[in-house]
TIVO-2410 file (N, C-alpha, C; in nm, 3 decimals):
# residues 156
REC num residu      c1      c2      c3 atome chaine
REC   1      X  -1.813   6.045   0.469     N      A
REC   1      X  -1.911   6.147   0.501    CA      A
REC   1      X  -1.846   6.246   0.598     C      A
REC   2      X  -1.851   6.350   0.580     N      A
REC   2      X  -1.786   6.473   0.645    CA      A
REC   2      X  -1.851   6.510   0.790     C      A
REC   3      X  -1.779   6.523   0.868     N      A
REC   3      X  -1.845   6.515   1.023    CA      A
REC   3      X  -1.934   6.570   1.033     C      A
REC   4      X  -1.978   6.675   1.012     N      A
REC   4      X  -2.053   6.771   0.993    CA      A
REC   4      X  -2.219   6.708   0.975     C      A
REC   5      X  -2.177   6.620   0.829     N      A
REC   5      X  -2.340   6.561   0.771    CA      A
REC   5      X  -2.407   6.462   0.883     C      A
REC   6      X  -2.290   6.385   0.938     N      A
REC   6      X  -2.306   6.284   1.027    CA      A
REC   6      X  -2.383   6.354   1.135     C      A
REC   7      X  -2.314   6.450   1.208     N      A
REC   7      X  -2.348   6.541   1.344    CA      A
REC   7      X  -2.500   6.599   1.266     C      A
REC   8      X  -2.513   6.668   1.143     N      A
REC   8      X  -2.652   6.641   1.158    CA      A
REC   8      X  -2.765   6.535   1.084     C      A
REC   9      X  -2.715   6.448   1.051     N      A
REC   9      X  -2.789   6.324   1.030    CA      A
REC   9      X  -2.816   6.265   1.182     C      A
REC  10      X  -2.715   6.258   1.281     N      A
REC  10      X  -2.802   6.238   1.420    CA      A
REC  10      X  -2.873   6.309   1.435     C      A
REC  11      X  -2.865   6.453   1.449     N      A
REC  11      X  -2.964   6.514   1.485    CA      A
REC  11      X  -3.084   6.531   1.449     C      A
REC  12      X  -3.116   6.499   1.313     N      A
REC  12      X  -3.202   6.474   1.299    CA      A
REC  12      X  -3.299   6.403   1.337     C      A
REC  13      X  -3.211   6.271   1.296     N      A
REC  13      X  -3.243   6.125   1.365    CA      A
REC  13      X  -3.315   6.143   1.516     C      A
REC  14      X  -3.255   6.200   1.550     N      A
REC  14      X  -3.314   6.222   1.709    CA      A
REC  14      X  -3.394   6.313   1.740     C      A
REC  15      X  -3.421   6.411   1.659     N      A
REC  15      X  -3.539   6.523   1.623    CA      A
REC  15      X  -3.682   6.469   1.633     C      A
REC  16      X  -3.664   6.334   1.563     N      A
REC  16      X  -3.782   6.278   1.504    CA      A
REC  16      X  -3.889   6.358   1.439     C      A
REC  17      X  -3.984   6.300   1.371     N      A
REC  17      X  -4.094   6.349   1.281    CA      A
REC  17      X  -4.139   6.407   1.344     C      A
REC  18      X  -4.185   6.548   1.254     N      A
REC  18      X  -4.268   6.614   1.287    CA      A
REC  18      X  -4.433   6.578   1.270     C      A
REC  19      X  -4.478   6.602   1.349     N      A
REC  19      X  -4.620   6.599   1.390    CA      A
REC  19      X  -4.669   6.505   1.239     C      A
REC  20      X  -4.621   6.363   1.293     N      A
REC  20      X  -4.630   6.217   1.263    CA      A
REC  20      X  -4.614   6.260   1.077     C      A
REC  21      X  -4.500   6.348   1.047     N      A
REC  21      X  -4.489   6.323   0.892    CA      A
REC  21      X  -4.287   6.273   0.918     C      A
REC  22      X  -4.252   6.176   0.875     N      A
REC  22      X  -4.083   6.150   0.923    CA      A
REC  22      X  -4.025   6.284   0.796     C      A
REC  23      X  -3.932   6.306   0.853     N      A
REC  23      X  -3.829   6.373   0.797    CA      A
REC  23      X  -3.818   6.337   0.608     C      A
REC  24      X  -3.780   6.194   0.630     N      A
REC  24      X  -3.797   6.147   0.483    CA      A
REC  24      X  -3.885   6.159   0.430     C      A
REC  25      X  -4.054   6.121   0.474     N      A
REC  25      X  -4.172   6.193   0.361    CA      A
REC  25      X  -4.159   6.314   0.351     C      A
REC  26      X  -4.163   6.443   0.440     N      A
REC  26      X  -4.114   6.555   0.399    CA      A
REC  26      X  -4.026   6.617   0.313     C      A
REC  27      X  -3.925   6.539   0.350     N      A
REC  27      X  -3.800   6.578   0.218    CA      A
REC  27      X  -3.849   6.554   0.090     C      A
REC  28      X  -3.880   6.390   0.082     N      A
REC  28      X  -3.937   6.344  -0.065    CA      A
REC  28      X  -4.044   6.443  -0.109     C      A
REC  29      X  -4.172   6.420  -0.061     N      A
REC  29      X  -4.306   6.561  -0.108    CA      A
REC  29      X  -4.252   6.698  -0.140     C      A
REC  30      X  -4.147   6.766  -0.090     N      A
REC  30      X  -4.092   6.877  -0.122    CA      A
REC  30      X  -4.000   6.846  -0.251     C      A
REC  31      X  -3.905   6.755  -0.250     N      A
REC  31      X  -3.859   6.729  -0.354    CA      A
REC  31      X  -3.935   6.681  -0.493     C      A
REC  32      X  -4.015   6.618  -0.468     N      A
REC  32      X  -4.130   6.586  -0.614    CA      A
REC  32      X  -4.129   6.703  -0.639     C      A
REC  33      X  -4.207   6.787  -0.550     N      A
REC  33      X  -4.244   6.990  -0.555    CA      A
REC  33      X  -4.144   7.012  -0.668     C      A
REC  34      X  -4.017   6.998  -0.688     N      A
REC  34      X  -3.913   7.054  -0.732    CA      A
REC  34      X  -3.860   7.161  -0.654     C      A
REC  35      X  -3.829   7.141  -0.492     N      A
REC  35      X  -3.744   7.175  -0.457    CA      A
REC  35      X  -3.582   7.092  -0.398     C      A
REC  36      X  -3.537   7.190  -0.517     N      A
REC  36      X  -3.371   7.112  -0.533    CA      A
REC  36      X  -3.326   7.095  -0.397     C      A
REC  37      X  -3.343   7.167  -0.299     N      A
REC  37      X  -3.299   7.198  -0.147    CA      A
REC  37      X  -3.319   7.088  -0.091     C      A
REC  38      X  -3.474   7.028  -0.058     N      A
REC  38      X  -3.526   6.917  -0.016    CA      A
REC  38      X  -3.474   6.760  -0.093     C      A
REC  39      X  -3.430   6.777  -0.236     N      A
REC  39      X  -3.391   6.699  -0.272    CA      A
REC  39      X  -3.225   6.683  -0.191     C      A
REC  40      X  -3.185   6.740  -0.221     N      A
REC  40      X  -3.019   6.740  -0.135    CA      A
REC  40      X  -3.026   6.698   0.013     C      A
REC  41      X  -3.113   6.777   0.117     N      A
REC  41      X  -3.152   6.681   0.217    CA      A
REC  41      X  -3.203   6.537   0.246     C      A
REC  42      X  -3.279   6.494   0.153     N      A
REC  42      X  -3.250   6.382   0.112    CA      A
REC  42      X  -3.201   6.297   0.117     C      A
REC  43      X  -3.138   6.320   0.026     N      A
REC  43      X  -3.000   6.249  -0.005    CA      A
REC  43      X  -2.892   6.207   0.123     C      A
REC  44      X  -2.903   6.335   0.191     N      A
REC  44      X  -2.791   6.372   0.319    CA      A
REC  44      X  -2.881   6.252   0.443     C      A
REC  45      X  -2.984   6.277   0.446     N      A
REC  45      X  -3.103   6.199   0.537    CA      A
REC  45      X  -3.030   6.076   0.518     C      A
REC  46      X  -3.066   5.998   0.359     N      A
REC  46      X  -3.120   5.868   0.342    CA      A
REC  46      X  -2.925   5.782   0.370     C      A
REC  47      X  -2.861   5.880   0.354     N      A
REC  47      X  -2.725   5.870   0.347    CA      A
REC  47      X  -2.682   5.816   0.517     C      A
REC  48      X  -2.711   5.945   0.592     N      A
REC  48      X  -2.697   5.913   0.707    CA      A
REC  48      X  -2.782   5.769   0.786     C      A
REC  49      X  -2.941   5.761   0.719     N      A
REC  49      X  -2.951   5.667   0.793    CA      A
REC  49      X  -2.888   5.543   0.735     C      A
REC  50      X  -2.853   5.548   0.622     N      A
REC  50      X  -2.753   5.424   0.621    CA      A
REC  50      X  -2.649   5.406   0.687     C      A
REC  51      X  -2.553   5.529   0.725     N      A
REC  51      X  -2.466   5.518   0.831    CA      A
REC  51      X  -2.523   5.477   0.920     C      A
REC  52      X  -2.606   5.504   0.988     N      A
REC  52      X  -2.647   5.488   1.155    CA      A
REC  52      X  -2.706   5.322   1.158     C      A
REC  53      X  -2.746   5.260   1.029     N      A
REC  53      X  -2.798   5.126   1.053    CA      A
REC  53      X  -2.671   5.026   1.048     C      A
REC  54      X  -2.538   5.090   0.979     N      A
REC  54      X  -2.405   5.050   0.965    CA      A
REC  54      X  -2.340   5.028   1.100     C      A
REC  55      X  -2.371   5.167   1.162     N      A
REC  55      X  -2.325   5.182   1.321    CA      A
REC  55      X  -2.349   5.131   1.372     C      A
REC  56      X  -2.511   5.077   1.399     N      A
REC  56      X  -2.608   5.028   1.505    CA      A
REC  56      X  -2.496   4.879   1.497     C      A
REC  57      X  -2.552   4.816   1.352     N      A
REC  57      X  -2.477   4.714   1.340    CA      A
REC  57      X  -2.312   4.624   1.353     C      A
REC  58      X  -2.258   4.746   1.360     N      A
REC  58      X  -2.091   4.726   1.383    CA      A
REC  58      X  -2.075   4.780   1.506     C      A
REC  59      X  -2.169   4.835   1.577     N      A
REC  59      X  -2.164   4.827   1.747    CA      A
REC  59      X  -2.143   4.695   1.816     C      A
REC  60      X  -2.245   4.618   1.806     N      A
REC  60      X  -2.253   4.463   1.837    CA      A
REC  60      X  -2.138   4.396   1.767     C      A
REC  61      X  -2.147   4.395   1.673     N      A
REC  61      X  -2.051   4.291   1.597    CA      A
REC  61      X  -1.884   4.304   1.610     C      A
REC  62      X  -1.875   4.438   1.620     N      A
REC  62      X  -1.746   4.462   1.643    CA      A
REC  62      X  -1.690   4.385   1.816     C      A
REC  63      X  -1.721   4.396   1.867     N      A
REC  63      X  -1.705   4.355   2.017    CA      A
REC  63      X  -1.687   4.187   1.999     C      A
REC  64      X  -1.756   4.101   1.896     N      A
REC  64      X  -1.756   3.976   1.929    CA      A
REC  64      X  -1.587   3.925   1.887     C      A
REC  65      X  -1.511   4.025   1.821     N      A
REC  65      X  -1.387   3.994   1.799    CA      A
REC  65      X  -1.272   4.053   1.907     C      A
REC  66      X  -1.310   4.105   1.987     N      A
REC  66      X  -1.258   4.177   2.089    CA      A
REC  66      X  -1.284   4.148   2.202     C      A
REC  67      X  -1.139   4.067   2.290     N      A
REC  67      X  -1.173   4.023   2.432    CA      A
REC  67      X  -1.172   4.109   2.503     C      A
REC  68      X  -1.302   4.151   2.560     N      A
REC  68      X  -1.349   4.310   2.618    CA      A
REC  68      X  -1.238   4.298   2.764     C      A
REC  69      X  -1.259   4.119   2.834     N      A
REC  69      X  -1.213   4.162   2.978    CA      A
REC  69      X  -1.047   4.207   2.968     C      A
REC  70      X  -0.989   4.245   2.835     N      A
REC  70      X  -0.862   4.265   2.857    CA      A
REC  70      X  -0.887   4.457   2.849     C      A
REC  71      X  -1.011   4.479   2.818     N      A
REC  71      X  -1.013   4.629   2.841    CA      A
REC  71      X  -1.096   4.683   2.955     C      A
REC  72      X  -1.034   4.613   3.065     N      A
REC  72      X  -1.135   4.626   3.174    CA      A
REC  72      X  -1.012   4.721   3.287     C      A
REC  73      X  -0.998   4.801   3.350     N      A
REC  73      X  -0.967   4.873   3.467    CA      A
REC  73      X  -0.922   4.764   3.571     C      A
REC  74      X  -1.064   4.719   3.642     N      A
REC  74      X  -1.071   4.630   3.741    CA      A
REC  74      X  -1.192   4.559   3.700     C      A
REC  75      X  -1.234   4.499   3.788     N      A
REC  75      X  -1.330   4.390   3.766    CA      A
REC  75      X  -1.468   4.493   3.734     C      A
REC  76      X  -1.516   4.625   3.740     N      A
REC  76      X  -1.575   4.670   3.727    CA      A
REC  76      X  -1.592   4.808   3.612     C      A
REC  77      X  -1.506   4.875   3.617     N      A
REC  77      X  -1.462   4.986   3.511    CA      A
REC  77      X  -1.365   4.939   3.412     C      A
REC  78      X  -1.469   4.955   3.255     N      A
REC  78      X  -1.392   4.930   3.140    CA      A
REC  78      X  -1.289   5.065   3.169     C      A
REC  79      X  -1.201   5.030   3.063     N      A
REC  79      X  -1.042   5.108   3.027    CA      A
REC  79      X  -1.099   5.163   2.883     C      A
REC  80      X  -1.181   5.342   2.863     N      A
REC  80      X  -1.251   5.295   2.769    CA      A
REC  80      X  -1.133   5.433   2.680     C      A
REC  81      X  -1.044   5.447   2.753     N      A
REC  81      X  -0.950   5.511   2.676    CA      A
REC  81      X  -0.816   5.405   2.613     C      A
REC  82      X  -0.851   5.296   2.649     N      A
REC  82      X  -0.754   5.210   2.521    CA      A
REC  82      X  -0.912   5.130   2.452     C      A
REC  83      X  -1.007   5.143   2.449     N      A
REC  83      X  -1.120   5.104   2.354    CA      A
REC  83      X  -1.120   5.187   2.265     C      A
REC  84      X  -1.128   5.309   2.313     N      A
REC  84      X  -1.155   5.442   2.195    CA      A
REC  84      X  -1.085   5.432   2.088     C      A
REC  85      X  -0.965   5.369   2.056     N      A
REC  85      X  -0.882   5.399   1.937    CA      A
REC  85      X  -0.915   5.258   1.877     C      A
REC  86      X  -0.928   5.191   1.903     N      A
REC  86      X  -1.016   5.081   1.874    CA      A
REC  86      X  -1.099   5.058   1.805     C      A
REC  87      X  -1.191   5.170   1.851     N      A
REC  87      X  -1.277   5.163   1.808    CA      A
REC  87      X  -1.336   5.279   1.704     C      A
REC  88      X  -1.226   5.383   1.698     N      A
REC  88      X  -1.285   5.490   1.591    CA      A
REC  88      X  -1.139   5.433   1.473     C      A
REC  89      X  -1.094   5.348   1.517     N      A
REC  89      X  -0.999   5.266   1.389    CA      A
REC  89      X  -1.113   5.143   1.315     C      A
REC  90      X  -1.188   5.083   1.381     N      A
REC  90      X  -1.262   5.053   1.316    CA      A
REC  90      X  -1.385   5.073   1.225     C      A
REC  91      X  -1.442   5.184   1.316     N      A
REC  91      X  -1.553   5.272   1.231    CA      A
REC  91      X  -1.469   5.316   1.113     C      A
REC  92      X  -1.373   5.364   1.093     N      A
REC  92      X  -1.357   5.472   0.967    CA      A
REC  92      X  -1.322   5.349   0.843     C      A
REC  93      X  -1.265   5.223   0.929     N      A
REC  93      X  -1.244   5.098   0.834    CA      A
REC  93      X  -1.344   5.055   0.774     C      A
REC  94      X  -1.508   5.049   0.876     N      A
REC  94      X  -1.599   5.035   0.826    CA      A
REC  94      X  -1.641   5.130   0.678     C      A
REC  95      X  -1.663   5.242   0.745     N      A
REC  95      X  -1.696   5.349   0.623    CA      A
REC  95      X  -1.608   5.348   0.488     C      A
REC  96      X  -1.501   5.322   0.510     N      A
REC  96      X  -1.384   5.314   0.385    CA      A
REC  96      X  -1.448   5.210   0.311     C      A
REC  97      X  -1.479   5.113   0.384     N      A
REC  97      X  -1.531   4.986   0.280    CA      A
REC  97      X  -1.676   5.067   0.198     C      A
REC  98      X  -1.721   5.100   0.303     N      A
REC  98      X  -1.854   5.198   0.232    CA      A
REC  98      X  -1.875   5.279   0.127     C      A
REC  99      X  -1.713   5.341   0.060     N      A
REC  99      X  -1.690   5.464   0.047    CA      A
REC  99      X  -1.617   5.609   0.071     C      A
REC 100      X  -1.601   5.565   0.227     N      A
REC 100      X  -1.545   5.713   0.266    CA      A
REC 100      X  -1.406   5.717   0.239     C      A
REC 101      X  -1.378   5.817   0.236     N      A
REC 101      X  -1.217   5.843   0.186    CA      A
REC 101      X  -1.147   5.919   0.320     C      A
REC 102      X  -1.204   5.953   0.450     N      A
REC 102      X  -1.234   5.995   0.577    CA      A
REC 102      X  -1.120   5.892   0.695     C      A
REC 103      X  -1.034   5.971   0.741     N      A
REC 103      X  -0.950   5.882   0.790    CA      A
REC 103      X  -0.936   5.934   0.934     C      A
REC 104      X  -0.941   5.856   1.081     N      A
REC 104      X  -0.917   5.909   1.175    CA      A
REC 104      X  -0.797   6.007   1.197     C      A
REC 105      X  -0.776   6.092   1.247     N      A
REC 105      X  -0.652   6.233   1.283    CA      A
REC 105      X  -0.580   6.119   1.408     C      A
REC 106      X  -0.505   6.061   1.344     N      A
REC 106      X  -0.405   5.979   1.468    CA      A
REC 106      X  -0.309   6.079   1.554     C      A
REC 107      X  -0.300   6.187   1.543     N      A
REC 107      X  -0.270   6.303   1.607    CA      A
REC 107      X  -0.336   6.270   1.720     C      A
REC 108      X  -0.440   6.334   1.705     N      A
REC 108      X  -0.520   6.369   1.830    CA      A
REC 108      X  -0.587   6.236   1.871     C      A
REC 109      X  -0.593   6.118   1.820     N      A
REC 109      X  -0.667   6.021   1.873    CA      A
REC 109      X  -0.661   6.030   2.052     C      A
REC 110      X  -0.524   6.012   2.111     N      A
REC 110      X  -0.443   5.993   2.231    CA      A
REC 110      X  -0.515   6.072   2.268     C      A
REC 111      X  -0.514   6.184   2.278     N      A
REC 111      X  -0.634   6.310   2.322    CA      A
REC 111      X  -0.773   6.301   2.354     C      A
REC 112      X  -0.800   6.249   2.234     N      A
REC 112      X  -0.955   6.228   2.273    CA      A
REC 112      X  -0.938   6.146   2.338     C      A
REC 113      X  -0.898   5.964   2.342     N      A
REC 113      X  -0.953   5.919   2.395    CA      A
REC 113      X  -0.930   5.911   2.548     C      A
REC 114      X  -0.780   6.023   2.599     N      A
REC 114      X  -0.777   6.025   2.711    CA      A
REC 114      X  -0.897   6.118   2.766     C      A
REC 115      X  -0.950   6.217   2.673     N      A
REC 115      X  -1.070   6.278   2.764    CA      A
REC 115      X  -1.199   6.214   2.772     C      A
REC 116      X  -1.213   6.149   2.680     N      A
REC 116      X  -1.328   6.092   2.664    CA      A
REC 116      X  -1.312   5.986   2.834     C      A
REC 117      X  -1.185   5.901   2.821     N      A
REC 117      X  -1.182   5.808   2.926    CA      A
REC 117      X  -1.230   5.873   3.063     C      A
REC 118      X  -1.116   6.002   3.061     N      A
REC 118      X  -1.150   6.089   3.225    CA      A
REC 118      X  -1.294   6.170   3.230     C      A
REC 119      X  -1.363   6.182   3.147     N      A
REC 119      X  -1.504   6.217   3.163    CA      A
REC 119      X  -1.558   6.135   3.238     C      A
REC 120      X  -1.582   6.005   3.178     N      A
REC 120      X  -1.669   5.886   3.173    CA      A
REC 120      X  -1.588   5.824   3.360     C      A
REC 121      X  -1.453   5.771   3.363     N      A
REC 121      X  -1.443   5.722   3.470    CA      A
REC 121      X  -1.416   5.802   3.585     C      A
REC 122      X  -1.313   5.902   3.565     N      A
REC 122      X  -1.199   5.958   3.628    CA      A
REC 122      X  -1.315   6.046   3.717     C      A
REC 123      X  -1.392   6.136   3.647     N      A
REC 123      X  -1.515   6.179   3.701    CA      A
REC 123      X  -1.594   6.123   3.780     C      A
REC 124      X  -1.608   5.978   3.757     N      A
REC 124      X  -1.711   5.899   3.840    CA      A
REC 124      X  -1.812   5.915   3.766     C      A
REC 125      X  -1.839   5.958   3.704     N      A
REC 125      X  -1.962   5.967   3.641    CA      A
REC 125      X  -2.029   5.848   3.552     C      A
REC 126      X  -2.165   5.805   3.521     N      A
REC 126      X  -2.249   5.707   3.445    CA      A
REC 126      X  -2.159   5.662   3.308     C      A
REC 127      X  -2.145   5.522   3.274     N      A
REC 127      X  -2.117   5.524   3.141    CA      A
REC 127      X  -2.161   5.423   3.105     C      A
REC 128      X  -2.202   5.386   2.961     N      A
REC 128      X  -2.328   5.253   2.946    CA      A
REC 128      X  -2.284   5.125   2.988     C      A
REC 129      X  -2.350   5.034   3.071     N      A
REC 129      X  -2.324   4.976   3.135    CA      A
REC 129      X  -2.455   4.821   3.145     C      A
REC 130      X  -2.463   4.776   3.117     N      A
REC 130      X  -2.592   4.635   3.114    CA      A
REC 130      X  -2.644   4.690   3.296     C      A
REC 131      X  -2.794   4.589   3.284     N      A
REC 131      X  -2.883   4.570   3.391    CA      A
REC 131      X  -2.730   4.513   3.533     C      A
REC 132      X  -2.674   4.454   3.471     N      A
REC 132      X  -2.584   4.362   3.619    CA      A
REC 132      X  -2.441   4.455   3.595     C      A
REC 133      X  -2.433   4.567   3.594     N      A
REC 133      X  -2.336   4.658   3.591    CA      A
REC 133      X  -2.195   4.664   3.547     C      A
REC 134      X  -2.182   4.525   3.389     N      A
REC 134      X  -2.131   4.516   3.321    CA      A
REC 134      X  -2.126   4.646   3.214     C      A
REC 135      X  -2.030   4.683   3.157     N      A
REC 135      X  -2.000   4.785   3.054    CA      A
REC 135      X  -2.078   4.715   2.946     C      A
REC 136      X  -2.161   4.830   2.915     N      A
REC 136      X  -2.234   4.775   2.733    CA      A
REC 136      X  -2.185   4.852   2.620     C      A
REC 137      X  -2.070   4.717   2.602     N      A
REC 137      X  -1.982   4.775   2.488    CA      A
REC 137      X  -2.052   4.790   2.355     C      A
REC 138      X  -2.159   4.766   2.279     N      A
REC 138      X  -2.195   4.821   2.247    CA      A
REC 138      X  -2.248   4.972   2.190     C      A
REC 139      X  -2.288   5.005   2.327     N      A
REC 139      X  -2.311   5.147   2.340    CA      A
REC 139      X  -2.194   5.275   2.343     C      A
REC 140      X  -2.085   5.165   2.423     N      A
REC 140      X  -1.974   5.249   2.415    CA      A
REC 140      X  -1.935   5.290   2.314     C      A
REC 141      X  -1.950   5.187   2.224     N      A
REC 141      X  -1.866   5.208   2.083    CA      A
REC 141      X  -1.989   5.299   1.962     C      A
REC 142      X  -2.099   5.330   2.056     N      A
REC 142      X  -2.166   5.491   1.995    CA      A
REC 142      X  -2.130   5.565   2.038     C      A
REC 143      X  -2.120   5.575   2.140     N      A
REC 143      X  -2.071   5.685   2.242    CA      A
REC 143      X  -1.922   5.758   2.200     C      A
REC 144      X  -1.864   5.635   2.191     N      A
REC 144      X  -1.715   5.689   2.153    CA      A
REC 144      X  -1.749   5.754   2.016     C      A
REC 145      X  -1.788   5.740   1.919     N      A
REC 145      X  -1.797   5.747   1.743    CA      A
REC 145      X  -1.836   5.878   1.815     C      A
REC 146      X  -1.980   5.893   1.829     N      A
REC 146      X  -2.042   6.074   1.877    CA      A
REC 146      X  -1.945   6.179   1.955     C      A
REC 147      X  -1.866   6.085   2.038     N      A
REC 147      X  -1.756   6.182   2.114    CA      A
REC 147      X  -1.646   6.213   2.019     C      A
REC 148      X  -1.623   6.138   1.950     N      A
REC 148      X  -1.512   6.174   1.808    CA      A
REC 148      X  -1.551   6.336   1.742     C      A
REC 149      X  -1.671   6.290   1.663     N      A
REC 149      X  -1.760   6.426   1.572    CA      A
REC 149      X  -1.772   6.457   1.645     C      A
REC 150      X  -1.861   6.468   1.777     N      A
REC 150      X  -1.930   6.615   1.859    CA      A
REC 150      X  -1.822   6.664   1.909     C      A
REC 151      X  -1.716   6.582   1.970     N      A
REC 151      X  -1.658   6.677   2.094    CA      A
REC 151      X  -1.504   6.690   2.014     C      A
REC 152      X  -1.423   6.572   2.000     N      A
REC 152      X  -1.278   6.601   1.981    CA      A
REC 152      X  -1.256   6.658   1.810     C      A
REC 153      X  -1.326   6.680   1.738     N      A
REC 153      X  -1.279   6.723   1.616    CA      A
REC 153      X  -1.328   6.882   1.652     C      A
REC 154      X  -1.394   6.888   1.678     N      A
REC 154      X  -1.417   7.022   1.721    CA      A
REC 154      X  -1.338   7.100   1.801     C      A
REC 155      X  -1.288   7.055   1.902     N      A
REC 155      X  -1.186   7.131   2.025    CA      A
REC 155      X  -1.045   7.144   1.937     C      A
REC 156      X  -0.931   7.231   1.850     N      A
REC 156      X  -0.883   7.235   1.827    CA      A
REC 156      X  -0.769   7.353   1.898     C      A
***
């Protein structure tokens, strides 16, 4: 799936329904209509949320094969610029099995994930983290995927 559909299949996703009709009954009722347009959104919708239930799911699961405390800084800050390649090597492995023909830019990986890392730590700034101020790798490994499409394929 081309970054693009993804970047707006979240957005959507996160749009949520309009005034309690979801995105998908809308699309569908317009598409019965015979509009071809709504049918193609659709498609792009029902597509993406299969990605995102793929994601949700290979968030968690991916981590149980990965001894996180070897990607730890110090006892407190993950190292989430040696996670990042990690982890957008696994997403695209995921999707390949799916289908995609979509391969990470090992070029620029080093790039992103050094900015992504100095955002998140180097900054000081919040990064997902559990109730007892453990890293929720999990989340990271959305975080990282969205920082891939939103931010580093874009900055050229």
């Amino acid at each position: 799936m081309p970054a693009i559909k993804i970047i707006t299949a979240l957005f959507l996703l996160a749009a949520g329904p309009p005034q309690g009709v979801s995105m998908e009954d809308f699309y569908r009722h317009e598409c019965e209509a015979g509009h071809q347009h709504a049918c193609e959104k659709l498609a792009a919708l029902s597509e993406g949320l299969m990605q995102q239930k793929r994601l949700e799911q290979r968030s968690t699961g991916f981590w149980k094969d990965i001894n996180t405390q070897e990607l730890m800084l110090d006892k407190k800050k993950p190292d989430l610029q040696d996670a990042y390649p990690l982890v957008m090597r696994d997403f695209f492995k995921m999707e390949a099995a799916a289908g995609s023909t979509e391969k990470p830019d090992e070029e620029r990986l080093p790039q992103c994930a050094m900015h992504y890392h100095n955002h998140w730590i180097n900054r000081k700034l919040w990064y997902p983290s559990n109730d007892d101020g453990t890293p929720d790798w999990p989340a990271i490994y959305i975080y990282i995927v969205d920082h891939y499409f939103g931010y580093c394929l874009r900055k050229q």
